[in-house]
N, C-alpha and C positions, 0 to 999 in steps of 0.2 A: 560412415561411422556414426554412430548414434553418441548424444551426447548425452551422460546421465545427469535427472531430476535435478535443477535447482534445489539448494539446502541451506540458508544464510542465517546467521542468527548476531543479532545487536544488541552489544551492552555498552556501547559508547557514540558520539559522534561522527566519526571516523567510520565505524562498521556502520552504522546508520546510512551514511552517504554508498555506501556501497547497496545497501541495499533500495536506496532508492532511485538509484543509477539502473538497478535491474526492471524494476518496477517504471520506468520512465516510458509514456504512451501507455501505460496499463490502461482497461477498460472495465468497470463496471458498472452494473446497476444498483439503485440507490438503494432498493430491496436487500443487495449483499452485503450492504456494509450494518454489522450489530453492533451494540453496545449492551454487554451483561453488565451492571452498575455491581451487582453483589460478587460478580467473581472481577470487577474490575478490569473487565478484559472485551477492547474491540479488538472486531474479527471482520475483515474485507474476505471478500473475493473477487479475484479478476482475472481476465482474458491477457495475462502479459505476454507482450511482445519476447522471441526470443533476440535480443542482441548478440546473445554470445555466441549466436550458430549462425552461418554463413548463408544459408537461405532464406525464408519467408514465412517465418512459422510463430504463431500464439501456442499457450496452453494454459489451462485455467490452474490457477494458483491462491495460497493462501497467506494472508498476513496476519500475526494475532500481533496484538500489542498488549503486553499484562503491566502492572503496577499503573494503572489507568485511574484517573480521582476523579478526572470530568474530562464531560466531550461536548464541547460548542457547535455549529454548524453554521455556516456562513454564507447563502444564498446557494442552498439546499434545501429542496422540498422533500421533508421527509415523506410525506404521505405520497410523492407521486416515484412508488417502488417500481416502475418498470421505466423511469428517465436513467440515461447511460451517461455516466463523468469519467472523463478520464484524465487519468491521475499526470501533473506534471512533475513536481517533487515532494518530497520530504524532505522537511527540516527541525533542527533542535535549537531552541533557546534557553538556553543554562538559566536556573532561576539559584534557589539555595542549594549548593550540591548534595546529590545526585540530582534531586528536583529540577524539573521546569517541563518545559510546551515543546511538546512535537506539535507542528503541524502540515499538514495536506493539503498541499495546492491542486486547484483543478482547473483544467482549461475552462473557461469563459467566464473565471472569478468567484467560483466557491473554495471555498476549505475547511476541512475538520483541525479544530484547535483541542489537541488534548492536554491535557495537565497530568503530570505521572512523576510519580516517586522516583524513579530511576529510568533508565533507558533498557527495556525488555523487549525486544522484539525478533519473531523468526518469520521469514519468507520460505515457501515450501512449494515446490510442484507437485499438485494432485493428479494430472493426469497426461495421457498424449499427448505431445503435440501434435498439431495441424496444419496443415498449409494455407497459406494466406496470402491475397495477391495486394493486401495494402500495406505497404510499409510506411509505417510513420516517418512524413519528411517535417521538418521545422525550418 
């Protein structure tokens, strides 16, 4: 039984965690991850893992993040756009409400620190899944 496209969308902490629960072992390249300053909006893509399905399967997916004000980078090479990170969590630090920092852990000690007006975020399945024989163990 086919499970239909991942569809998440976050306006608080709480859906936040959910959706970085999905995203957990995601993979991308440095190349995928944008930042438009004038529309205010980073945009990932990655190879996430499916959890919710009972085999072994990735499919490439989207995260936009909008009400975005700045994006820090934290032992990430922007310039080297074909190095692979993958994502461990997402998190929210409440500054003045709605304000404060998301930010994006990655295995071996990077992260994106974003600063955002509010918490605006949707996670979206763009395509098939795949079969894959590495499942992420921790």
């Amino acid at each position: 039984m086919a499970i239909a496209p991942l569809k998440l969308m976050a306006e608080d902490a709480e859906d936040l965690a959910v959706i970085s629960a999905a995203l957990q072992d995601a993979v991308a390249k440095i190349g995928d991850i944008q930042f438009d300053a004038r529309a205010r909006a980073l945009t990932i893509s990655f190879n996430r893992y499916r959890w919710e399905h009972k085999g072994s399967e990735r499919v490439r997916s989207g995260l936009q993040i909008d009400s975005v004000l700045s994006v820090q980078a934290r032992k990430l090479r922007p310039g080297a756009k074909d190095a692979v990170v993958e994502l461990l969590t997402i998190t929210f630090e409440a500054g003045e409400a709605p304000a404060g920092a998301l930010t994006l852990t990655f295995a071996g000690g990077g992260d994106l620190r974003c600063q955002v007006e509010c918490i605006d975020a949707v996670l979206a399945d763009v395509s098939a899944p795949w079969p894959t024989r590495k499942k992420p163990a921790h």
